[in-house]
ZAMARBA-349026 format. One record per residue: residue number from 1; residue in three letters; x, y, z of N, C-alpha, C, CB in turn. Coordinates in Angstrom, 2 decimals. Each point is the difference from the previous one (the first is absolute). Glycine has a CB too. Example, Ala and Ser with C-alpha at 12.3 -4.5 7.8 and 13.67 -1.06 7.14 Angstrom:
<marvexs>
[marvex 1 ALA [13.19 -5.69 7.80] [-0.89 1.19 0.00] [0.90 1.20 0.00] [-1.89 -1.17 1.25]]
[marvex 2 SER [1.54 2.22 -1.97] [0.82 1.19 0.06] [-0.77 1.09 0.73] [1.18 -0.63 -2.15]]
</marvexs>
This chain:
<marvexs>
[marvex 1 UNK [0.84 -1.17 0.00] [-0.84 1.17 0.00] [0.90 1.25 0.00] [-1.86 -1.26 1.23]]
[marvex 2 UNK [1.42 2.53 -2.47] [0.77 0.97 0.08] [-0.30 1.27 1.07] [0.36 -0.91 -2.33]]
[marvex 3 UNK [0.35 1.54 2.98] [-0.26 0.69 0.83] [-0.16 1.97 -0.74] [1.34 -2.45 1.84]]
[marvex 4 UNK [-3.02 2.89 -1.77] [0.41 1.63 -0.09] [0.09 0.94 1.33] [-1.21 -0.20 -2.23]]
[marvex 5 UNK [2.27 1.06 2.15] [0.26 0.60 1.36] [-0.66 1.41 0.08] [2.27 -1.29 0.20]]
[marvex 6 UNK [-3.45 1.60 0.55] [-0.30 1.15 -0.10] [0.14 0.46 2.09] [-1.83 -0.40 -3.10]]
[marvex 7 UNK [2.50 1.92 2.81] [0.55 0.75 1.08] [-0.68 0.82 0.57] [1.63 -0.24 -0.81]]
[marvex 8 UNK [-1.38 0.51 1.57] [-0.96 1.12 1.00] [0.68 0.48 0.82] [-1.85 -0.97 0.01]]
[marvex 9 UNK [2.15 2.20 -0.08] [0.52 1.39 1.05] [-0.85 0.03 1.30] [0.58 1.66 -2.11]]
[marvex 10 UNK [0.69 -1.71 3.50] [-0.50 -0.38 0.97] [-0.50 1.88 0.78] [1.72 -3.06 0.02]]
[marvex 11 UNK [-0.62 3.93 -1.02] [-0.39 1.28 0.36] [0.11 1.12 -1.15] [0.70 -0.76 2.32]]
[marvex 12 UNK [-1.31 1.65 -2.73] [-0.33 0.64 -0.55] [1.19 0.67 -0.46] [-2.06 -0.20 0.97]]
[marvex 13 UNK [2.46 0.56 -2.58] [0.84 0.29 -0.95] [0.52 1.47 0.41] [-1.21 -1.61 -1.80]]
[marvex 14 UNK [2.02 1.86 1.75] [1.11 1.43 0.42] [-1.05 1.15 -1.10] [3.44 -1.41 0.33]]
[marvex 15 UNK [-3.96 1.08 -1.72] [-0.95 0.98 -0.27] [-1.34 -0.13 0.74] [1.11 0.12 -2.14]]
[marvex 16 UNK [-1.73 -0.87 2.76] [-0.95 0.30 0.92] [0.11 0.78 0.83] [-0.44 -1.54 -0.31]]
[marvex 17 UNK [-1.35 2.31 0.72] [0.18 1.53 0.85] [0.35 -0.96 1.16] [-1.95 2.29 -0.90]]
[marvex 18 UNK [1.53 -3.86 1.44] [0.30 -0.91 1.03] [1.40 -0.85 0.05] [-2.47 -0.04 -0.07]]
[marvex 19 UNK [3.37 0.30 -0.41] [1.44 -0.11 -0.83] [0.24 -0.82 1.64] [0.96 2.69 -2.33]]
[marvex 20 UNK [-0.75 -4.02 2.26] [1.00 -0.57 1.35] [-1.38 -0.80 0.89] [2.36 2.51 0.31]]
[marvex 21 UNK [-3.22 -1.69 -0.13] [-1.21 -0.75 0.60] [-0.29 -1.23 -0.58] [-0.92 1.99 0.49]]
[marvex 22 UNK [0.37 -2.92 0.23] [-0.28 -1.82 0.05] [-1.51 0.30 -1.04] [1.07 -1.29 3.30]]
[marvex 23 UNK [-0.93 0.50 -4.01] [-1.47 0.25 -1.17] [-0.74 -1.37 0.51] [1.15 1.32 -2.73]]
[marvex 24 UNK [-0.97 -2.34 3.68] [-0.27 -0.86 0.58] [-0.51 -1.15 -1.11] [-0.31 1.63 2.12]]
[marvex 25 UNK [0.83 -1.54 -3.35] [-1.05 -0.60 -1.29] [0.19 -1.59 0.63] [0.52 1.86 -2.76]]
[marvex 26 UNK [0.61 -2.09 3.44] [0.26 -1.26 -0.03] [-1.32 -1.44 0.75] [2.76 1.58 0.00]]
[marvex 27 UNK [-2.55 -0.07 1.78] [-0.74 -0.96 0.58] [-1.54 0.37 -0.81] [1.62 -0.24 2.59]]
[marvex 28 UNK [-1.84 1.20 -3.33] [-1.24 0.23 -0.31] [-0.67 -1.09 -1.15] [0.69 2.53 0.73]]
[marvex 29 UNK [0.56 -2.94 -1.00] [-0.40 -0.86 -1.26] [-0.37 -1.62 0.70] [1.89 1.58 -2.00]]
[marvex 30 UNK [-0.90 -1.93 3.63] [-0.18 -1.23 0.27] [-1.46 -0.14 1.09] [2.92 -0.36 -0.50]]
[marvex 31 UNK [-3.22 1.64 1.03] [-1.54 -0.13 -0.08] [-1.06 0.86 -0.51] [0.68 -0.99 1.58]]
[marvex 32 UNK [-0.46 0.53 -2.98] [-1.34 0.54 -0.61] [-0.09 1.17 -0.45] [-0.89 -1.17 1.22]]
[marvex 33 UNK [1.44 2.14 -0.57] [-0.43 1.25 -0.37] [-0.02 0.67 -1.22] [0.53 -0.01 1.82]]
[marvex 34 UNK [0.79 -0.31 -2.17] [0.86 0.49 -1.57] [-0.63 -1.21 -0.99] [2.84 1.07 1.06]]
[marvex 35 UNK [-3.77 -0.85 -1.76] [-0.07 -0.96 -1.06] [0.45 0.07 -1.21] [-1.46 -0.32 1.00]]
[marvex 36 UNK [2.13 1.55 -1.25] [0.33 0.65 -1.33] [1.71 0.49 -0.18] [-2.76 0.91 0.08]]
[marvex 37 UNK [2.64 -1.48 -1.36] [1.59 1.22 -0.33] [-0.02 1.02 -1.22] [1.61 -2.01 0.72]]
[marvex 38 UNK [-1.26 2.45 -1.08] [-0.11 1.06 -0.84] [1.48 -0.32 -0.63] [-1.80 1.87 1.39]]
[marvex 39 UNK [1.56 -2.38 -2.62] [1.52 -0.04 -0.79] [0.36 -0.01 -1.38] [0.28 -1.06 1.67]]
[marvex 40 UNK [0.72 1.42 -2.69] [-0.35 0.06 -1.32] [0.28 -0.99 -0.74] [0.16 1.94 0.20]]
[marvex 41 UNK [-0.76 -2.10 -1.58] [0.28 -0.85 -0.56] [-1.52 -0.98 -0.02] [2.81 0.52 0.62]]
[marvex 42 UNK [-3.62 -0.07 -1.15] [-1.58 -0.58 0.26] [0.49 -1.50 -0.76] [-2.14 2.62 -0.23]]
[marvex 43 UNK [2.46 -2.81 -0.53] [0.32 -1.22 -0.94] [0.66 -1.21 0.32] [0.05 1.59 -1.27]]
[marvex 44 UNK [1.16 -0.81 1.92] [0.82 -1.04 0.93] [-0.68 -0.85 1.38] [1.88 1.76 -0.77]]
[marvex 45 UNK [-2.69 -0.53 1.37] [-1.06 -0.55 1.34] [-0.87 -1.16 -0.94] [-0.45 2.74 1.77]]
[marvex 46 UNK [-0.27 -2.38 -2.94] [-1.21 -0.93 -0.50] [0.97 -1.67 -0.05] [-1.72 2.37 -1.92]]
[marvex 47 UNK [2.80 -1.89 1.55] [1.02 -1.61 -0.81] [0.09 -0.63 1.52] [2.16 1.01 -2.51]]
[marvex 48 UNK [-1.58 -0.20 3.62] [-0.06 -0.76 0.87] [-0.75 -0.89 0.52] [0.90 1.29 0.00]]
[marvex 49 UNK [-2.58 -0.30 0.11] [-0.55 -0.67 0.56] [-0.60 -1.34 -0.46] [-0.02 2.03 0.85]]
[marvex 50 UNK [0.38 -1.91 -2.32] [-0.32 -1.36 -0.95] [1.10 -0.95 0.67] [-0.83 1.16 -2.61]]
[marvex 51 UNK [1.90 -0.85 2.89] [1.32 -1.14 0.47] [-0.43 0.04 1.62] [2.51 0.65 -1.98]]
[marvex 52 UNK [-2.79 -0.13 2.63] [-0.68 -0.38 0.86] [-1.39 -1.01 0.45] [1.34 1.86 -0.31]]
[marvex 53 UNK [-2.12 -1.77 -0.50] [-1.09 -0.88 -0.57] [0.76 -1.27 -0.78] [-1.77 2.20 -0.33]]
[marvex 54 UNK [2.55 -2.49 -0.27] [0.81 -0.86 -0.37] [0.21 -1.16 1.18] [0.98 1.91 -1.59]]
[marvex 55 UNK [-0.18 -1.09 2.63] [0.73 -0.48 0.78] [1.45 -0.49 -0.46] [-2.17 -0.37 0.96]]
[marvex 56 UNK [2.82 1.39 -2.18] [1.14 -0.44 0.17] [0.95 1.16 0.64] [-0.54 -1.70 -1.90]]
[marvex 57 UNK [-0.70 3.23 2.42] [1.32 0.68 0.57] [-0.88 0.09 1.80] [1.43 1.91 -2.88]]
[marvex 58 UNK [-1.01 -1.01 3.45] [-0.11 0.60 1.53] [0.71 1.17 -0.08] [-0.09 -2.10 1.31]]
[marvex 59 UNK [-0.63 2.79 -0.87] [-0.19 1.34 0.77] [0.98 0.06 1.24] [-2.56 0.10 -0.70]]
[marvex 60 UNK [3.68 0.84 1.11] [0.30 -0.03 1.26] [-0.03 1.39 0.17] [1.23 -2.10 0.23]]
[marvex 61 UNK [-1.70 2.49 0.98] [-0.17 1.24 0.92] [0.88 0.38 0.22] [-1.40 -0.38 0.85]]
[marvex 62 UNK [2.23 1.12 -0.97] [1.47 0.48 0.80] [0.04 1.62 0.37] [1.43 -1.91 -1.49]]
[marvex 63 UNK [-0.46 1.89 2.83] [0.18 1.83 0.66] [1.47 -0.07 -0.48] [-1.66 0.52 2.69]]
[marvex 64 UNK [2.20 0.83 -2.74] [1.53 -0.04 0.08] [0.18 0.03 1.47] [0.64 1.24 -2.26]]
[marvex 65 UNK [0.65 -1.95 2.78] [0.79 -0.09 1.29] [0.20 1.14 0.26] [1.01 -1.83 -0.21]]
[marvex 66 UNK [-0.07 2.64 -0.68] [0.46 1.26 0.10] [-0.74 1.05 -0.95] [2.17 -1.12 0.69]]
[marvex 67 UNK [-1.14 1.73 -1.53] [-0.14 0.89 -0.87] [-0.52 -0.78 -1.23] [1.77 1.54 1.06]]
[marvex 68 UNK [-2.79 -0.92 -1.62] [-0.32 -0.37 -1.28] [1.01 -0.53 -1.36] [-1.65 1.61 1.05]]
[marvex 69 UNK [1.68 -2.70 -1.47] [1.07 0.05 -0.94] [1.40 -0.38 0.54] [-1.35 1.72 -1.09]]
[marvex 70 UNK [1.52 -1.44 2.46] [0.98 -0.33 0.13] [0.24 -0.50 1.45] [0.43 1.40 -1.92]]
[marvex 71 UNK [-1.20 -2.06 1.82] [-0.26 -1.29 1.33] [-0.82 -1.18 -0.41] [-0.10 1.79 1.82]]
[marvex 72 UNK [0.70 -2.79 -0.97] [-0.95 -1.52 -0.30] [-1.69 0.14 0.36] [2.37 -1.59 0.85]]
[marvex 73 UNK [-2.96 0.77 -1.63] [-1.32 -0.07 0.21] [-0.94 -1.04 0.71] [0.60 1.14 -1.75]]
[marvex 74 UNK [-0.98 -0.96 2.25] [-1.08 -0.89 1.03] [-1.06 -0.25 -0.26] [0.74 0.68 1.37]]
[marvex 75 UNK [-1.18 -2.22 -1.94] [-1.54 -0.39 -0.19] [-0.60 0.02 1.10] [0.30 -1.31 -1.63]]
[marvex 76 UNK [-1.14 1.71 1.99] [-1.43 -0.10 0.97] [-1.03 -0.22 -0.58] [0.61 1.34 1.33]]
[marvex 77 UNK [-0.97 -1.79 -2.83] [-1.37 -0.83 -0.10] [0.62 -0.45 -1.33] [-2.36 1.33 1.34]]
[marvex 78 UNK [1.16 -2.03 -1.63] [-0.02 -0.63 -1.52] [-1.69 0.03 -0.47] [2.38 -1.88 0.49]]
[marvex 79 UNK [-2.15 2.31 -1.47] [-1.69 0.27 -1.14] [0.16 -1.05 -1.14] [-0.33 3.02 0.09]]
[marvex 80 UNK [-0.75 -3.14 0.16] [0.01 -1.47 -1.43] [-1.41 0.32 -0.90] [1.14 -2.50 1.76]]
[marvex 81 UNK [-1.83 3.45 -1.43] [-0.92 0.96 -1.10] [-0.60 1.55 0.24] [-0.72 -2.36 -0.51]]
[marvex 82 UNK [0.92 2.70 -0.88] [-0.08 1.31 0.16] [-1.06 0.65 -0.87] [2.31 -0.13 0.65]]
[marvex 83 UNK [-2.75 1.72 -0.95] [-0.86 0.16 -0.64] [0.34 1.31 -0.56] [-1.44 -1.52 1.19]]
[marvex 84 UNK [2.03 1.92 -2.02] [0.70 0.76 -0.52] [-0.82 1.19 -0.87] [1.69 -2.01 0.19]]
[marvex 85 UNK [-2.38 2.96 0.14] [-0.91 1.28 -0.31] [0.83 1.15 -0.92] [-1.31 -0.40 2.48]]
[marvex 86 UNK [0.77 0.90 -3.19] [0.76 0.81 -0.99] [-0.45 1.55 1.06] [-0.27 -1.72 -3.08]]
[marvex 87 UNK [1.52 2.00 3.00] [-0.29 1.89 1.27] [1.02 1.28 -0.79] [0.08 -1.53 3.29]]
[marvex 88 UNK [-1.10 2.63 -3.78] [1.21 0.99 -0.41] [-0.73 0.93 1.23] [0.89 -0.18 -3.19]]
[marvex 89 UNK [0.21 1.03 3.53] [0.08 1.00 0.40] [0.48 1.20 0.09] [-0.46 -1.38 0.32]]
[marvex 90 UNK [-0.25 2.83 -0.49] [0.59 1.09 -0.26] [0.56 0.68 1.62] [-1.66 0.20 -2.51]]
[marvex 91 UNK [2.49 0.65 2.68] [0.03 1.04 1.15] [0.85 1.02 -0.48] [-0.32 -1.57 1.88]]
[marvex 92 UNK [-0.54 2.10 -1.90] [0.52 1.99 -0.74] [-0.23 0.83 0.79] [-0.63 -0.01 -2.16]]
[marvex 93 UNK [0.25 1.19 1.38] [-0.45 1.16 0.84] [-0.99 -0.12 -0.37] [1.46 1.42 0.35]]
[marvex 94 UNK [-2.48 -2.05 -1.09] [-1.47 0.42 0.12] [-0.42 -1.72 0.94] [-0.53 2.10 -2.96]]
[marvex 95 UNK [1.17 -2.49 4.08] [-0.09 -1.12 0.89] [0.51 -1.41 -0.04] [-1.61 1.28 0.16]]
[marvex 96 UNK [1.00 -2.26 0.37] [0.52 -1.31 -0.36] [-1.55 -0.44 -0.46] [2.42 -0.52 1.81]]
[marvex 97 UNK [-1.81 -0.67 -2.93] [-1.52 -0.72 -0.47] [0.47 -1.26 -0.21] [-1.33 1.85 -1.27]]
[marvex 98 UNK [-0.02 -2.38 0.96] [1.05 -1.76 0.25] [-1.16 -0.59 -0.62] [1.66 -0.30 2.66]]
[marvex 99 UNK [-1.69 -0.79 -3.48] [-0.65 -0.89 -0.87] [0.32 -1.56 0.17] [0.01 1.99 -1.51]]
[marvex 100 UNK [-0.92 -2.52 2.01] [0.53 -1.55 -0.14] [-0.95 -0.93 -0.64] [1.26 0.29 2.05]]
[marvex 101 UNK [-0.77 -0.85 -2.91] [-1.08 -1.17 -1.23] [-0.44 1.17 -0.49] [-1.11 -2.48 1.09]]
[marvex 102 UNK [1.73 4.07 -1.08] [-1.33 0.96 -1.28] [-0.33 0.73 0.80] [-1.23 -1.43 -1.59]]
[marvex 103 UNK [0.71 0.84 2.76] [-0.91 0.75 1.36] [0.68 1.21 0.12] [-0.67 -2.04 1.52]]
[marvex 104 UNK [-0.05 3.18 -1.62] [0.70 0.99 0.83] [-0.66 0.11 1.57] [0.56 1.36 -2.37]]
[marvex 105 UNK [0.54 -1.12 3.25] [-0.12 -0.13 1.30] [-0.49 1.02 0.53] [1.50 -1.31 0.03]]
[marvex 106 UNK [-2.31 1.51 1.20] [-0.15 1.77 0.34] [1.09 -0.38 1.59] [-3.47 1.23 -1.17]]
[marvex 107 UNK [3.07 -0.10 1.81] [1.24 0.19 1.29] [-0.35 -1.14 0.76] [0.28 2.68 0.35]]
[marvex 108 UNK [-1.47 -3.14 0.39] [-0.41 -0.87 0.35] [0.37 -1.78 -0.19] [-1.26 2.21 -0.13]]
[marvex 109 UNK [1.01 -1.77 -1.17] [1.07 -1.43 -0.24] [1.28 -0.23 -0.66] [-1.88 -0.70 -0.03]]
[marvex 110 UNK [2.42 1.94 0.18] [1.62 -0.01 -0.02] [0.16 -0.23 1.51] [0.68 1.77 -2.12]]
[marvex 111 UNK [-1.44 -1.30 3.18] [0.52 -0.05 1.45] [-0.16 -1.65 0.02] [-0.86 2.66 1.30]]
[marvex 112 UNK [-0.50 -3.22 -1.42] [-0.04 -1.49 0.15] [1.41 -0.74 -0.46] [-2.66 0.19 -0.44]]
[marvex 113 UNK [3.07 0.17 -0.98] [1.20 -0.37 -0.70] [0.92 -0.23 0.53] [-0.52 0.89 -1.26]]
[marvex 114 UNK [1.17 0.75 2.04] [1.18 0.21 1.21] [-0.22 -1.08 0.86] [0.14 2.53 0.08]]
[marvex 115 UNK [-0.86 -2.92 0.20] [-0.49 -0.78 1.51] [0.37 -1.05 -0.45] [-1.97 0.98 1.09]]
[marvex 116 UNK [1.43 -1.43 -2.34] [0.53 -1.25 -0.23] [1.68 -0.37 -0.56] [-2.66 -0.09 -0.37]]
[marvex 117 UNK [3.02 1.47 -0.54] [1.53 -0.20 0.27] [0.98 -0.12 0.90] [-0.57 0.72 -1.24]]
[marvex 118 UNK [-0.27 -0.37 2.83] [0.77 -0.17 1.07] [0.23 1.42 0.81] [1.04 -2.07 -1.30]]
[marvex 119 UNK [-1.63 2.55 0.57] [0.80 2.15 0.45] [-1.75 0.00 1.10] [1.78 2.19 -3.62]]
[marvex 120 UNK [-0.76 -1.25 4.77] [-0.79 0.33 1.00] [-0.56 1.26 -0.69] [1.28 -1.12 2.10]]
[marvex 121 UNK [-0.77 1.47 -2.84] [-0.70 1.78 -0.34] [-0.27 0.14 -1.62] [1.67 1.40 2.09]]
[marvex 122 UNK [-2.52 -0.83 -2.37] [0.05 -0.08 -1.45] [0.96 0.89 -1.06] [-2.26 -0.62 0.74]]
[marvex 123 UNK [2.73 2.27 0.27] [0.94 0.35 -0.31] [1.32 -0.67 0.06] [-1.38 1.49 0.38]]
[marvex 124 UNK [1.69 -2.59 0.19] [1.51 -1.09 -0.20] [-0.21 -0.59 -1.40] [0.35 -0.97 2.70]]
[marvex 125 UNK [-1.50 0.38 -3.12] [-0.38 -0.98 -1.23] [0.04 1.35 -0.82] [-1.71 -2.42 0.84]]
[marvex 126 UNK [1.37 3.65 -1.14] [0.03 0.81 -0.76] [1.38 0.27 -0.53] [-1.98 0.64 1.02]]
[marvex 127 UNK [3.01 -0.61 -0.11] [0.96 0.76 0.11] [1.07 -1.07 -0.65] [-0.87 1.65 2.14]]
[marvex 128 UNK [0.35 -3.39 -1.83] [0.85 -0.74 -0.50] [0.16 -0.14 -1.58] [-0.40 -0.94 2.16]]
[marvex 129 UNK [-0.43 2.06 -2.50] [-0.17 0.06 -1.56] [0.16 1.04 -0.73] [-1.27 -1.34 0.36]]
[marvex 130 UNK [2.65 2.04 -0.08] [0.16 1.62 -0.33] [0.28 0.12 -1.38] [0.95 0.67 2.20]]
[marvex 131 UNK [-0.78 -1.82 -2.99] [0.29 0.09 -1.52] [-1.60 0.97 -0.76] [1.80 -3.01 0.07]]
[marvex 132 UNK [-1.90 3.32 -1.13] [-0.98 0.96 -0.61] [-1.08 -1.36 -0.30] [1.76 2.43 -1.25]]
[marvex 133 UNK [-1.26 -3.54 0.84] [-0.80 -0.96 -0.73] [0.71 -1.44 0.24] [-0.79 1.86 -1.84]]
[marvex 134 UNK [0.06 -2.93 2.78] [0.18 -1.03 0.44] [-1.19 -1.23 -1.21] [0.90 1.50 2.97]]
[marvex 135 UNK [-0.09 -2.57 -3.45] [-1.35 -0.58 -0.62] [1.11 -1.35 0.24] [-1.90 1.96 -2.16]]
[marvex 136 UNK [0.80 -2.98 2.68] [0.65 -1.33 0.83] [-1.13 -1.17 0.19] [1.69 1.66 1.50]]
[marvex 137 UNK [-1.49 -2.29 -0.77] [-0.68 -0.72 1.24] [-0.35 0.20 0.96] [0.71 -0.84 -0.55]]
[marvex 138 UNK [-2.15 0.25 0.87] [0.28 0.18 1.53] [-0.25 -2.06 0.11] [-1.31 3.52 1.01]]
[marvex 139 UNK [2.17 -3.80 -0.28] [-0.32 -1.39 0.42] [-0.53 -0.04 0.96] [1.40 -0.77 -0.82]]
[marvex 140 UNK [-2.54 -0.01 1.09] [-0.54 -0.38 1.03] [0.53 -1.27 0.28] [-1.84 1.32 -0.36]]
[marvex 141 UNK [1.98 -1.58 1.54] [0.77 -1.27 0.71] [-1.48 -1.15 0.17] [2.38 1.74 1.76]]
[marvex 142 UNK [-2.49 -2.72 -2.02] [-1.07 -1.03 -0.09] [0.63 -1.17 1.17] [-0.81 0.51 -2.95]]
[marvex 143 UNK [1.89 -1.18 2.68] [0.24 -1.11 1.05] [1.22 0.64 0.61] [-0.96 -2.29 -1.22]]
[marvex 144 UNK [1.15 2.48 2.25] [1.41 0.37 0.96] [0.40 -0.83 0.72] [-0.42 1.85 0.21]]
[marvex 145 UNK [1.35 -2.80 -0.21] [0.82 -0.45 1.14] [0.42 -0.64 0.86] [-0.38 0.85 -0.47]]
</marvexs>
């Protein structure tokens, strides 16, 4: 069985206004809370989740030890299906907007969204997206662990 490694920041990126603070995604993800990731490459998520459904690959969860990139990594779960949603998103000066499967979202359920990416605030999930135009995935996590 082939292994895909997807990572998760245990604290918030030096461009975050929360730069060093614990984003807690980890334990949020091992109960429940975090069901979602937000990541690019909509095409690559769909192939997976077909090799996942296969059963010839697995999913592993991993934090960095240290510094991003340049520290060893630590599994704390394993996913063996996933559900991979097509998500663009704008954040400009005329706000943030967000579309998933087409849907356009209003604030309400961008906050639901945050909640489920794991962010205590909806300004953290806003902010983790300072590019002008985000268009990705969002995976939803189906079996964990």
């Amino acid at each position: 069985m082939k292994t895909i490694v997807l990572t998760f920041s245990r604290q918030f990126p030096k461009s975050h206004p929360a730069a060093g603070k614990d984003t807690n995604f980890v334990e949020s993800i091992l109960n429940g809370k975090k069901q979602t990731t937000i990541r690019g490459n909509l095409q690559r998520w769909r192939t997976i989740r077909s090799q996942l459904k296969k059963g010839t690959h697995m999913l592993s969860l991993r934090y960095w030890s240290g510094l991003p990139y340049r520290s060893k990594q630590v599994e704390f779960a394993r996913c063996t299906s996933i559900d991979p949603h097509r998500v663009f998103i704008t954040n400009d000066h005329n706000g943030f907007e967000m579309s998933v499967n087409g849907k356009y979202k209003v604030l309400i359920e961008i906050a639901e969204i945050a909640e489920n990416e794991g962010f205590k605030k909806v300004d953290d999930f806003i902010d983790w997206f300072p590019q002008e135009e985000f268009s990705g995935a969002m995976i939803e996590f189906l079996n964990i662990e």
